[in-house]
N, CA and C of each residue as an Amber inpcrd file, in Angstrom:
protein
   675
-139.9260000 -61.7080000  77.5520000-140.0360000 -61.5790000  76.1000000
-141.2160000 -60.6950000  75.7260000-142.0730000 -60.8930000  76.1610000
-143.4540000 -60.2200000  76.0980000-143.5540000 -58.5700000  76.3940000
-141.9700000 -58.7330000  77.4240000-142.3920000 -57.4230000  78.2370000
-141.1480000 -56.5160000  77.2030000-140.4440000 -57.1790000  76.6290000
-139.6090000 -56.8570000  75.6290000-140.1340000 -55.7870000  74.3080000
-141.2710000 -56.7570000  73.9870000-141.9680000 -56.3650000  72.7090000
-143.1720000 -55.7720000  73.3350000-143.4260000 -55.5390000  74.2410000
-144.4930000 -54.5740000  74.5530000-143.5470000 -52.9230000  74.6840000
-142.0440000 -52.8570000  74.7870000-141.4870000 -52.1120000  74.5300000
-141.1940000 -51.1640000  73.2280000-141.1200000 -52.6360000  72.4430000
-140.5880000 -51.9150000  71.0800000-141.6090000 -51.5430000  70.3140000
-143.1920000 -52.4290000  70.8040000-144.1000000 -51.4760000  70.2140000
-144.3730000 -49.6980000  70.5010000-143.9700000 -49.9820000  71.9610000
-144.3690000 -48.7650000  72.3850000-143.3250000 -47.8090000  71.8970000
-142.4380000 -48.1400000  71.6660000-141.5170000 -46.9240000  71.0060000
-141.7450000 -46.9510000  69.4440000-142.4470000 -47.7720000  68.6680000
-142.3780000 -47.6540000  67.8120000-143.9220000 -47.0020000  67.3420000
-144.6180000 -47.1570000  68.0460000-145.9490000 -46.2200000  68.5330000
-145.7560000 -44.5280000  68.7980000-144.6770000 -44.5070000  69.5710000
-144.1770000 -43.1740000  69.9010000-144.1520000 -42.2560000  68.5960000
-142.9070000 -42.9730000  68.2830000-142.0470000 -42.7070000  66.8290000
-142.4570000 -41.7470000  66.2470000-143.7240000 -42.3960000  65.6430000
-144.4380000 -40.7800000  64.5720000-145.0720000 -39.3920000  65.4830000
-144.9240000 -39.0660000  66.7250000-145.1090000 -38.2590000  67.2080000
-143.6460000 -37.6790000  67.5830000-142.7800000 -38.3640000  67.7420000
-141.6220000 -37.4490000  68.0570000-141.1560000 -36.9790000  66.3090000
-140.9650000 -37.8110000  65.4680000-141.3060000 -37.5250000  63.8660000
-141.4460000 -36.1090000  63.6100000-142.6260000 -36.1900000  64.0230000
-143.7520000 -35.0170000  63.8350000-143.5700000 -33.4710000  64.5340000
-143.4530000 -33.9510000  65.6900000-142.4560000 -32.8710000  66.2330000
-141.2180000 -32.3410000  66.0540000-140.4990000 -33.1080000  65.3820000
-138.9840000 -32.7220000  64.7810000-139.1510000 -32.0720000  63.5360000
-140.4650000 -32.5990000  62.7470000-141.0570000 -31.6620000  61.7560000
-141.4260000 -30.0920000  61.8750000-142.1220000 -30.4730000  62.8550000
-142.5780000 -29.2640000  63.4360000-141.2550000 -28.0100000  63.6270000
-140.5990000 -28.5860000  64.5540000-139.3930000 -27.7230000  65.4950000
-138.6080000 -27.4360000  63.9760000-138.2970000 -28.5440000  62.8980000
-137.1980000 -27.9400000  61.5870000-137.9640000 -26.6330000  60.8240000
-139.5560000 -26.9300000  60.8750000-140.1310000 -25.8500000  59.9030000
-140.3500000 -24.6270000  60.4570000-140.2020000 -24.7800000  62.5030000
-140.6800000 -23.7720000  63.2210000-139.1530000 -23.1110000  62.4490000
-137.9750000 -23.4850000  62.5830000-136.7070000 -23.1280000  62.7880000
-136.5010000 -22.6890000  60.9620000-136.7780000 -22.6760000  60.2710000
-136.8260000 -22.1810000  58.6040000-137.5030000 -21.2860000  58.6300000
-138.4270000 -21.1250000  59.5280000-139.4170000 -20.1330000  59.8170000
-138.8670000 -18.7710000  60.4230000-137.9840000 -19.2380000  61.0330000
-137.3570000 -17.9840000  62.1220000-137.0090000 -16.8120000  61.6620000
-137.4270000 -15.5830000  62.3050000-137.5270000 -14.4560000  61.4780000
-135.9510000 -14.2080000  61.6860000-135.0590000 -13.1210000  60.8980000
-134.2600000 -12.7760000  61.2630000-134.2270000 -11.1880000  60.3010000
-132.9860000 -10.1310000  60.9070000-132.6190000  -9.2430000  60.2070000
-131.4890000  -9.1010000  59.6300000-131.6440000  -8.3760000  59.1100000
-130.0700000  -7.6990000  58.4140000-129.9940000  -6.0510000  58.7250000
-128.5600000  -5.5520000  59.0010000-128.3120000  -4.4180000  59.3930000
-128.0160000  -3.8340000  57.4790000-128.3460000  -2.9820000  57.4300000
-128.3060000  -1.8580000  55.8430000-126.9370000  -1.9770000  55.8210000
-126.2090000  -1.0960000  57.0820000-125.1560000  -0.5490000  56.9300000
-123.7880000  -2.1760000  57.0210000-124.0210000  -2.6520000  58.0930000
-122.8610000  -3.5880000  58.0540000-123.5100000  -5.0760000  57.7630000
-124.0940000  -5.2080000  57.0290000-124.8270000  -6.5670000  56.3320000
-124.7950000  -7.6930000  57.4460000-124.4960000  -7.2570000  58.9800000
-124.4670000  -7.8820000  59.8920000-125.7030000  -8.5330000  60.4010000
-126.3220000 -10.4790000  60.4520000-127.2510000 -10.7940000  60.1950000
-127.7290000 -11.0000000  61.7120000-128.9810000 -10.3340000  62.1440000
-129.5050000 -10.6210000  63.1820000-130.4420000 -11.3470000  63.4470000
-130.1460000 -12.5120000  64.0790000-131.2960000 -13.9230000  64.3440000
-132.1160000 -13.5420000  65.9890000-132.9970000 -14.7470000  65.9570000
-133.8770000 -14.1110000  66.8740000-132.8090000 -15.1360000  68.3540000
-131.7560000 -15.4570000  68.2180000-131.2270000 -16.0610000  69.3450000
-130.3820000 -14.9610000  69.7110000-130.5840000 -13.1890000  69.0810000
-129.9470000 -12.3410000  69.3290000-130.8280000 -11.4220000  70.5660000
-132.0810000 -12.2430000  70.4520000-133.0170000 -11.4100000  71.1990000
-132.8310000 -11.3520000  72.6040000-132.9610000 -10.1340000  73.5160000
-132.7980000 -10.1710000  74.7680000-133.7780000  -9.9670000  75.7900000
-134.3110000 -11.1650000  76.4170000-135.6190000 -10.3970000  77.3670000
-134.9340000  -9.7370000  78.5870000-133.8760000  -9.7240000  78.8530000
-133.8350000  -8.3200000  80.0700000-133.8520000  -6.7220000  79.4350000
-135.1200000  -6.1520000  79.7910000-135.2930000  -4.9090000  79.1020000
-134.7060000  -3.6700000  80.2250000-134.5440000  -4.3430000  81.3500000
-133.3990000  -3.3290000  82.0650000-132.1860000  -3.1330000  81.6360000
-131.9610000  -3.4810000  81.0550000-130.3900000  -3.7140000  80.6370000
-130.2980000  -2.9900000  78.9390000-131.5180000  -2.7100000  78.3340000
-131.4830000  -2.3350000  77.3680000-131.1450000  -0.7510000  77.0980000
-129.8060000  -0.4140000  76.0900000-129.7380000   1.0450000  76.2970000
-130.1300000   1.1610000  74.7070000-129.5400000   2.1470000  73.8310000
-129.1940000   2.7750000  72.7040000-128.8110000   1.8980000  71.7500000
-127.8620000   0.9910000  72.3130000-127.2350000   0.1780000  71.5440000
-128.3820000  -1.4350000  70.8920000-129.4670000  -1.0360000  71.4560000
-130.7990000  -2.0590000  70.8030000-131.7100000  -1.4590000  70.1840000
-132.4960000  -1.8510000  69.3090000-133.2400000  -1.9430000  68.2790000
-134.6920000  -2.6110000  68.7740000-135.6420000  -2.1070000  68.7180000
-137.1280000  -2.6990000  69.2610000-137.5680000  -3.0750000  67.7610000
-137.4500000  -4.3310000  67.3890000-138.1730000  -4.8580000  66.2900000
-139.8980000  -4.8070000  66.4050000-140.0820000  -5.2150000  67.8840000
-141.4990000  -5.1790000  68.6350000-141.4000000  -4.8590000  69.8850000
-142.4660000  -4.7780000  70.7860000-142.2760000  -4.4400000  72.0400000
-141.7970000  -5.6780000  73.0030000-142.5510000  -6.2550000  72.2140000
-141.4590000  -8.0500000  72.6270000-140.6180000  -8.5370000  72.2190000
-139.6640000  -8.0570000  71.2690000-138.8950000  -8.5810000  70.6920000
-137.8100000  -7.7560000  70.2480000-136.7960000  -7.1110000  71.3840000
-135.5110000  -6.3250000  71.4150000-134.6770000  -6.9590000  71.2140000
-134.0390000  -6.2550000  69.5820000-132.6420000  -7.3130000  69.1820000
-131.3160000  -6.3890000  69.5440000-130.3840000  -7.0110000  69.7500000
-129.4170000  -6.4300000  70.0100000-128.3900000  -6.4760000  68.9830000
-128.3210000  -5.0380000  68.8520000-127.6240000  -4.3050000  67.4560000
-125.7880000  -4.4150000  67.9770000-125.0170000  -4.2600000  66.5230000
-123.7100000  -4.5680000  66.8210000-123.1440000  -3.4030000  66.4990000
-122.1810000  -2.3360000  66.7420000-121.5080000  -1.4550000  66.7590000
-121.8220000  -0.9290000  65.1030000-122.3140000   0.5410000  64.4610000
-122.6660000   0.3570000  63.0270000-123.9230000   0.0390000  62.9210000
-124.4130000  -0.1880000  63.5120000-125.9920000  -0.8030000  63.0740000
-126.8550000   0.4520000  64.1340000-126.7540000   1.0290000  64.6740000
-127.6560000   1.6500000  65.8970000-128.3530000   2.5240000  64.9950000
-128.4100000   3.5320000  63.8310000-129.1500000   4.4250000  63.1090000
-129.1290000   3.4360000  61.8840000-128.7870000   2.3420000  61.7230000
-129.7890000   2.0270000  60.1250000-130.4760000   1.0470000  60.1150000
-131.3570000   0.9310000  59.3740000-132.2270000  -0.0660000  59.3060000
-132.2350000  -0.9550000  58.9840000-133.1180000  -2.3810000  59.5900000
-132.7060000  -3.5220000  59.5090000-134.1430000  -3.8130000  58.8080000
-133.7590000  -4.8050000  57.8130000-134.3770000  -5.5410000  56.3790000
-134.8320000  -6.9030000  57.1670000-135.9450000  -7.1460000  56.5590000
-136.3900000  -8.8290000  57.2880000-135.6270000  -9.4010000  56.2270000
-135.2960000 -10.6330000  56.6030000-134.1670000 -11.7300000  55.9550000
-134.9330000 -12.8070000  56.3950000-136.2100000 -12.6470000  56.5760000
-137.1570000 -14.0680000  56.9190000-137.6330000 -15.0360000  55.3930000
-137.3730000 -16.1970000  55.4240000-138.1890000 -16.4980000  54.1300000
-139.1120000 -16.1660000  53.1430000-139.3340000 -16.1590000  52.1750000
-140.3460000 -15.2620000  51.5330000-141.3330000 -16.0480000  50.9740000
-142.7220000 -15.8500000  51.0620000-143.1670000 -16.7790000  49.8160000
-142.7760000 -15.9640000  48.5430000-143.6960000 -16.7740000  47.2790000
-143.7580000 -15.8070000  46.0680000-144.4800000 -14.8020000  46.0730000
-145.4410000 -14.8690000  46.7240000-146.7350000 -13.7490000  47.0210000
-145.8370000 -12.3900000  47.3860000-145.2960000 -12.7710000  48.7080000
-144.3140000 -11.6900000  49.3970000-142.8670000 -11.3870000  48.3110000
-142.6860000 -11.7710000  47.2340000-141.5610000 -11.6490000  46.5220000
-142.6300000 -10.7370000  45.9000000-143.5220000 -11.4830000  45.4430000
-144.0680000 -10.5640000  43.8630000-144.3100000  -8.8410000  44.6530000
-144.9040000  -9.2070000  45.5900000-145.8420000  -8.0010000  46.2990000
-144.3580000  -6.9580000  46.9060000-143.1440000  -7.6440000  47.1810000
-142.1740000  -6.6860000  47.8310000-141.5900000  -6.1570000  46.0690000
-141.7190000  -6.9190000  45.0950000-140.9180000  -5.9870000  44.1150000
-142.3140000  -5.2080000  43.3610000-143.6760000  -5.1310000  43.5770000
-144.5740000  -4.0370000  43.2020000-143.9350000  -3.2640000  44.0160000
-143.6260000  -2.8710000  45.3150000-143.7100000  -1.7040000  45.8790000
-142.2030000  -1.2190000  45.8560000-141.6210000  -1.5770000  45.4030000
-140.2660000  -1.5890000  44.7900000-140.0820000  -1.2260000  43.7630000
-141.0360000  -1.3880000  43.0210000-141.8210000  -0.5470000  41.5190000
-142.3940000   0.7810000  41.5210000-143.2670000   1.0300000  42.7130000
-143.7590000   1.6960000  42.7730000-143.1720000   2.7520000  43.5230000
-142.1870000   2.8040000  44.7290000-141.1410000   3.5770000  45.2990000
-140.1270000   4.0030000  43.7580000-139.9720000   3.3140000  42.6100000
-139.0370000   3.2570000  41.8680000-139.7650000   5.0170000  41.0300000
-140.5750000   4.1150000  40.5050000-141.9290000   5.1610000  39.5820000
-141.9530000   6.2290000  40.3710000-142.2290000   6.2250000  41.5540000
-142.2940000   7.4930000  42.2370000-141.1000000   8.7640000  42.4560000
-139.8890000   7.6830000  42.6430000-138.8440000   8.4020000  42.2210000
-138.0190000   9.1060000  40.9060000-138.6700000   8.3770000  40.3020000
-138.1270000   8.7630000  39.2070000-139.4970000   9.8920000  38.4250000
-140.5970000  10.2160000  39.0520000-141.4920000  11.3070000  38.6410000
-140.4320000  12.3630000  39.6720000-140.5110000  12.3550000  40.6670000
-140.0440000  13.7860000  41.8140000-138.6570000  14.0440000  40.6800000
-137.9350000  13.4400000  39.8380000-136.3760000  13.6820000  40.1170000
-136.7850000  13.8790000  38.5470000-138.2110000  13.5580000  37.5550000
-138.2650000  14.3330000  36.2910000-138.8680000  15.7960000  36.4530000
-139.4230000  16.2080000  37.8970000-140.1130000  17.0990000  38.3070000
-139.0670000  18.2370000  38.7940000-138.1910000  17.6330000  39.1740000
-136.9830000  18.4490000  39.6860000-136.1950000  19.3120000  37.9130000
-136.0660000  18.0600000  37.1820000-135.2960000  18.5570000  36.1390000
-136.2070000  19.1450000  35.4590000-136.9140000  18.7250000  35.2310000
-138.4090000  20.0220000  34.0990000-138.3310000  21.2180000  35.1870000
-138.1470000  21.2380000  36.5780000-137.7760000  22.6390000  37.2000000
-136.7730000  23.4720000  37.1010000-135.6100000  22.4810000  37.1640000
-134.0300000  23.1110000  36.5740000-134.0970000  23.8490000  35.4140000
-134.9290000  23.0810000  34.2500000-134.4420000  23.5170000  32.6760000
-135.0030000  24.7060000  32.5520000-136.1870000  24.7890000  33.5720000
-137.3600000  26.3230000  33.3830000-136.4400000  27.4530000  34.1110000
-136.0070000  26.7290000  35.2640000-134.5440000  28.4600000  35.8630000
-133.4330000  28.2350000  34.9300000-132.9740000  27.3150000  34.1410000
-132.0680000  27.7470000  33.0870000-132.8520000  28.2250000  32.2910000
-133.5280000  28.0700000  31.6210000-134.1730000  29.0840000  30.4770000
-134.7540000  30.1010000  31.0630000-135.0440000  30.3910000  31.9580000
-135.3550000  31.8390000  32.4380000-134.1870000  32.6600000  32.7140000
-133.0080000  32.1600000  33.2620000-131.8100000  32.6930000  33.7830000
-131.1060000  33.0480000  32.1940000-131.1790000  32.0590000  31.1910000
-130.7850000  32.4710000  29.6310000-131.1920000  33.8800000  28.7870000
-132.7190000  33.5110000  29.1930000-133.3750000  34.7240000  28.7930000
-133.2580000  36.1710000  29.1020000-132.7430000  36.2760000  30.3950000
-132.6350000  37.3850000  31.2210000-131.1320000  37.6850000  30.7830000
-130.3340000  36.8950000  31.0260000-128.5140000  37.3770000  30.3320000
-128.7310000  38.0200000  28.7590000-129.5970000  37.3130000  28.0050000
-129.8800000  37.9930000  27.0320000-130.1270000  39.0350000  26.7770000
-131.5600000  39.1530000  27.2900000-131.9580000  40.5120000  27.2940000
-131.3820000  42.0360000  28.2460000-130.2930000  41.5870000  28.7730000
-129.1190000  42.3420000  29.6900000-128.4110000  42.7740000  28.2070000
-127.7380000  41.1360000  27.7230000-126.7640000  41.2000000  26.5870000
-127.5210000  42.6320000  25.7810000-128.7780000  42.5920000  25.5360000
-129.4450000  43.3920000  24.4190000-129.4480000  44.5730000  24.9930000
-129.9480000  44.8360000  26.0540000-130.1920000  45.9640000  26.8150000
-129.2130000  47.0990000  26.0890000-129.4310000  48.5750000  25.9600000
-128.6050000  49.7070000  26.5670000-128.0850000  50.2560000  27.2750000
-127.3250000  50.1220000  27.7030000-126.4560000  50.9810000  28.7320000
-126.1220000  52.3040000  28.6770000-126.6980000  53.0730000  28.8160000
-126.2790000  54.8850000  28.2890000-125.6400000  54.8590000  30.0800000
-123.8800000  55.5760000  29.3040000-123.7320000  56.5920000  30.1890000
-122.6990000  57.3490000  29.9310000-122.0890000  58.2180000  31.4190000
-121.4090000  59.2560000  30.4390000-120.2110000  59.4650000  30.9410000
-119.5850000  60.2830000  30.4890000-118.4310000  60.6150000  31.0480000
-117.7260000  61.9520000  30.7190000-116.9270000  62.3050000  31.5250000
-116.8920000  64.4140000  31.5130000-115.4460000  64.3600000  32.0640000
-115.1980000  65.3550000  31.6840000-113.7700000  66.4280000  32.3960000
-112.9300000  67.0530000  31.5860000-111.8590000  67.5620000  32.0110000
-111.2380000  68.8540000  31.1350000-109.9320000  68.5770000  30.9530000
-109.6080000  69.6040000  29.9420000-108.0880000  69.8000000  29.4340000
-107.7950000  70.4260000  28.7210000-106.7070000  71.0050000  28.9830000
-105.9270000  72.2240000  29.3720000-104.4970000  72.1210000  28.5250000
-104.5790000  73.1490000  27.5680000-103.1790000  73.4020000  26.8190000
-102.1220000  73.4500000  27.8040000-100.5820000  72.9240000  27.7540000
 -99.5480000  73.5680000  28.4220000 -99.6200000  74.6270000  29.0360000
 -99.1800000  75.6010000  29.8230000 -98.9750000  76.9690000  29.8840000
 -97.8750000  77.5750000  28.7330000 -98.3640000  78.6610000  27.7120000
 -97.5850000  79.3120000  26.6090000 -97.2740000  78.7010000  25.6040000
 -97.9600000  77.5720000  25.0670000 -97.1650000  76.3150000  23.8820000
 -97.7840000  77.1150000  22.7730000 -98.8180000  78.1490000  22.8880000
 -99.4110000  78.6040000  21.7930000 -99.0670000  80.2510000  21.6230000
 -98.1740000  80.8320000  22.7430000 -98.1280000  82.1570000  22.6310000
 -97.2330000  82.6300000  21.8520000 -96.1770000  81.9050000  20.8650000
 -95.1500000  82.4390000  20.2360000 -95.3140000  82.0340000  18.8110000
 -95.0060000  82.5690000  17.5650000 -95.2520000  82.7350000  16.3510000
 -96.2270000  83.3150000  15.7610000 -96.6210000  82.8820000  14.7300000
 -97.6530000  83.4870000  13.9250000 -97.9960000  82.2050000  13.0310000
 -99.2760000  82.9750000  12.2700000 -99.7660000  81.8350000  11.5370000
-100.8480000  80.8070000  12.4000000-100.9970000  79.6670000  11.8400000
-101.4450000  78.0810000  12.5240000-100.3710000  78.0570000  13.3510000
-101.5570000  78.1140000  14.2690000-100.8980000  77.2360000  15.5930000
-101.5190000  75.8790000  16.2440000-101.2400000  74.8670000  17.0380000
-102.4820000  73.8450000  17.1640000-101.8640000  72.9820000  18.2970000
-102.9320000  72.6040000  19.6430000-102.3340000  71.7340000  20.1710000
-103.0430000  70.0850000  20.3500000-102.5070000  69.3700000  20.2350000
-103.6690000  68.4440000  20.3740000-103.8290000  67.7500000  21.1730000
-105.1810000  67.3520000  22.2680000-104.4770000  66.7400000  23.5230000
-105.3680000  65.8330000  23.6710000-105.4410000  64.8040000  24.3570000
-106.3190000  63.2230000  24.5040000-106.8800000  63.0910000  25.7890000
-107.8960000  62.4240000  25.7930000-108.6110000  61.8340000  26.9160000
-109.2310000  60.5240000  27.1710000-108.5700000  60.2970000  27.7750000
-108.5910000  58.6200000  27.8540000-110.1580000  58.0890000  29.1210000
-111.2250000  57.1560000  28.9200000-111.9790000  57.1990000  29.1530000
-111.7300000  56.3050000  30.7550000-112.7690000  56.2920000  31.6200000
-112.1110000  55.4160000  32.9840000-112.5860000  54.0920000  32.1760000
-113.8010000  53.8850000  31.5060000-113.6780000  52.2270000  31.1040000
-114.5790000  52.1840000  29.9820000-113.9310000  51.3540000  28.9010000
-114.8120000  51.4170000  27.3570000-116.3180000  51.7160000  27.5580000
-116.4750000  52.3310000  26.4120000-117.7890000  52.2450000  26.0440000
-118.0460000  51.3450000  25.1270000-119.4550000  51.2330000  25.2220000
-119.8610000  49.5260000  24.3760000-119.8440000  50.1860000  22.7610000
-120.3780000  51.3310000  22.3230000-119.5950000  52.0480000  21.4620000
-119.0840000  53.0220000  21.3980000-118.5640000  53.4410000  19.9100000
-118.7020000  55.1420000  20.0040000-119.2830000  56.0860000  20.1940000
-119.0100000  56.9790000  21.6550000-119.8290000  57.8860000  22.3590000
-120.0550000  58.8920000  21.1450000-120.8050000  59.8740000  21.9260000
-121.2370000  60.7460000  21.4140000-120.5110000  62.1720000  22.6170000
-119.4920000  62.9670000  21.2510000-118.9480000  63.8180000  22.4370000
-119.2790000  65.5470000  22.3070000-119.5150000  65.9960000  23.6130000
-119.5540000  67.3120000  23.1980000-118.3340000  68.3350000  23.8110000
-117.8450000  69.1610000  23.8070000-116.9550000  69.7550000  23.9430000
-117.0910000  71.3280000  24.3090000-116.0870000  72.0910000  24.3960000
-116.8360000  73.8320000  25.3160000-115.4870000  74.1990000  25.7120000
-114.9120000  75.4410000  25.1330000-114.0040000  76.3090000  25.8260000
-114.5440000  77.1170000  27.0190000-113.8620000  76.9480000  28.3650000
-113.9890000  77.4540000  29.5550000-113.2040000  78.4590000  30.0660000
-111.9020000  78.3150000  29.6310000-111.2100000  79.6300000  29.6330000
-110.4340000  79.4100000  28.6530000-109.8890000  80.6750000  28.7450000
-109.3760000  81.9150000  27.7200000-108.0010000  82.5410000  28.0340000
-106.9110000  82.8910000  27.7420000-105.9070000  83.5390000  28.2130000
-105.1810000  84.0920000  27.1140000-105.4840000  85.4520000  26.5140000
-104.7500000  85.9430000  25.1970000-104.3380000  87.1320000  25.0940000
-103.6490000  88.0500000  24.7430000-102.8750000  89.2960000  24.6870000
-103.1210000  90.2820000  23.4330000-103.7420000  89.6070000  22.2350000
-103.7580000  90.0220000  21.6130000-105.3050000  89.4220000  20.4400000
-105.6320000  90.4130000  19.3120000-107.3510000  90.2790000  18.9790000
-107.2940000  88.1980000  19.1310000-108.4090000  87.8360000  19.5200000
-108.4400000  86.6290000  19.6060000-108.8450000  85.7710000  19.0020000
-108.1430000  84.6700000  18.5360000-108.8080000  83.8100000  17.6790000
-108.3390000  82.4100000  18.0090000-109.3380000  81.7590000  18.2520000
-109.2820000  80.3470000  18.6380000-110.0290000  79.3300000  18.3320000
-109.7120000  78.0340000  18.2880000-110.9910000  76.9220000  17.6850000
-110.0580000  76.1980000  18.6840000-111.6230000  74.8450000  18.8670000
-111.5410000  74.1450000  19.8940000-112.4090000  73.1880000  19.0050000
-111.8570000  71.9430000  18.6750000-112.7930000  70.3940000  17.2650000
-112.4180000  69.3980000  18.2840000-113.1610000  68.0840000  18.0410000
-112.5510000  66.9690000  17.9210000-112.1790000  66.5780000  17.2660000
-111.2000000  65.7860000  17.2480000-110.5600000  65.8210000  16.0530000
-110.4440000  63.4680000  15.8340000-110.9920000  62.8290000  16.9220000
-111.2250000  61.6690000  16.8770000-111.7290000  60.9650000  18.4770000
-112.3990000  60.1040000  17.8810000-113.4210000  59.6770000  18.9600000
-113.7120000  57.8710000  18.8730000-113.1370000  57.2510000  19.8590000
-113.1400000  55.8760000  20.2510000-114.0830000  55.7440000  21.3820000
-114.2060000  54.1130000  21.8300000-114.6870000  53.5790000  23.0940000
-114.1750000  53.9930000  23.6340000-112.7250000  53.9800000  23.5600000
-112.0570000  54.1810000  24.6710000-111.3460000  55.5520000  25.1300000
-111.2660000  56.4040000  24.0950000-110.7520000  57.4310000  23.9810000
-111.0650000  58.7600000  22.9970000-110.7570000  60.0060000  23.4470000
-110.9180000  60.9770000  22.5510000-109.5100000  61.7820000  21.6590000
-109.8960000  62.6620000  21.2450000-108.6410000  63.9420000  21.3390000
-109.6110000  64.9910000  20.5400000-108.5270000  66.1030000  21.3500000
-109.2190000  67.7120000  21.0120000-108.1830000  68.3310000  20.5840000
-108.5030000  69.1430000  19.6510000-107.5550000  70.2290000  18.4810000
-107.6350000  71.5210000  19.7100000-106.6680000  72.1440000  19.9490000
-107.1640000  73.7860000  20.2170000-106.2320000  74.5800000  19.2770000
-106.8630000  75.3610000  18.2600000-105.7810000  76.1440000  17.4720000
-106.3010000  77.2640000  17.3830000-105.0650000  78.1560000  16.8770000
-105.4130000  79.5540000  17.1630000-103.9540000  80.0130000  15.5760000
-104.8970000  81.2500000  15.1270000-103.4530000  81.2390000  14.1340000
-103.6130000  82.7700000  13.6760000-102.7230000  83.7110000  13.2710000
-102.6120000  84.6870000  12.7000000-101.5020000  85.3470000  13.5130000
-101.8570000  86.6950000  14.1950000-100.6780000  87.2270000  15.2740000
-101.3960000  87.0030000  16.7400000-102.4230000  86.0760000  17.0280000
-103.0310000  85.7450000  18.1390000-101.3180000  85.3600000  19.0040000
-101.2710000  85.5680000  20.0080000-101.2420000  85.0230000  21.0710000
-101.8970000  84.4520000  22.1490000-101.7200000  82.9570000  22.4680000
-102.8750000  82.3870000  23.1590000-101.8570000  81.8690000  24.7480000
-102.1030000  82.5740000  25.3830000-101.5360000  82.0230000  26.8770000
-101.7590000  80.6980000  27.5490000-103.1360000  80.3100000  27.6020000
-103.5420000  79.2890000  27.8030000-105.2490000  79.1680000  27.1930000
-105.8690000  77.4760000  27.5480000-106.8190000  77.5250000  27.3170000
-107.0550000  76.0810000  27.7860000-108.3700000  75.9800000  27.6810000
-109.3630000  75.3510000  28.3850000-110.4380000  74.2360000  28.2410000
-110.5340000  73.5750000  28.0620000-111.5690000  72.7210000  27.1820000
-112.2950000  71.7100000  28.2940000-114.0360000  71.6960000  28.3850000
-114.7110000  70.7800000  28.9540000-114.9140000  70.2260000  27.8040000
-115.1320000  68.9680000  28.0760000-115.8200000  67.5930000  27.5540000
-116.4260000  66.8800000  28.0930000-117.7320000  66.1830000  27.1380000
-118.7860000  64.9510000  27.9290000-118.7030000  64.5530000  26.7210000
-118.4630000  62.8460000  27.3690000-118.9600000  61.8640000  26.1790000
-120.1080000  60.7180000  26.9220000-121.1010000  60.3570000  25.4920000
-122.0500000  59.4510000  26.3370000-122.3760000  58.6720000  25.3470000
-122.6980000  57.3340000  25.7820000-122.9190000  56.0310000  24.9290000
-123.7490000  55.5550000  25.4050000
């Protein structure tokens, strides 16, 4: 009987040390660090950890030099987040710098756009002043009555012939004109006018009138805008 209850004291003596230790081992175990993979929210505990470091290739992750977790297919390039308990300290203090990564981003990306708006308004300015700009240039070549459309009758005679430009002018050029040759039989009399003038186009009079006969004739032109 004696030796009975010298038992149940002794276990009941024990008691608050095994207690205590089960305390211990639940808070060690709440304690336990673990990760999370970014990419596949796949949660890595530390019963993932592997001490054979021979065996370790690519496919692990060195959290520490002691402590190689082994990553799951998807996880090898992204980073793994502690998923360990937090106090409030570590809450308050992980969303300052969460604030402050935030703030920071959002200066580089107002720094970027106050950069954008300055090459759009410079790039505006410059189309403009293109838009405004002058463009002078010119354009030349000749033409030539039929052969004989002017050698028969008397009186006014007149031919009128056009020149079409290779590509508009922004306005109406400025044209000059010049008989180059000549082909007549009799005293000579000839005029060479413009007679109308576009962006895009001209025309030239050549007339000749009395008892002239005019065989042919000739006309240079330059226009410039």
């Amino acid at each position: 009987m004696d030796h009975e209850e010298s038992e149940i004291q002794k276990k009941e003596k024990n008691e608050p040390e095994v207690k205590e230790e089960e305390k211990k081992e639940q808070k060690k175990r709440s304690l336990e660090r673990c990760y999370r993979c970014q990419s596949t929210q796949h949660l890595i505990r530390d019963c993932d950890k592997r001490s054979d470091f021979s065996s370790l290739n690519s496919s692990y992750m060195y959290i520490s030099s002691s402590h190689p977790y082994y990553l799951p297919s998807g996880c090898k390039n992204s980073p793994l987040v502690c998923n360990a308990p937090l106090s409030l300290e570590d809450v308050i203090q992980q969303l300052l710098q969460q604030k402050a990564v935030i703030q920071q981003l959002q200066a580089e990306m107002a720094a970027k756009d106050q950069k954008t708006k300055a090459v759009e308004q410079a790039f505006r300015q410059e189309i403009k002043a293109l838009q405004q700009r002058s463009i002078y240039r010119c354009e030349w070549g000749t033409l030539t009555i039929p052969g004989y459309s002017l050698s028969d009758g008397s009186g006014t005679r007149y031919q009128d012939l056009t020149a079409t430009f290779s590509r508009s002018f922004s306005t109406t050029p400025v044209v000059t004109i010049g008989l180059t040759r000549i082909d007549q039989n009799r005293d000579l009399r000839v005029d060479a006018s413009v007679i109308y003038r576009y962006a895009t186009h001209m025309g030239v009079r050549i007339k000749t009138w009395s008892d002239t006969r005019l065989n042919s004739a000739r006309v240079d032109w330059m226009a410039c805008a």
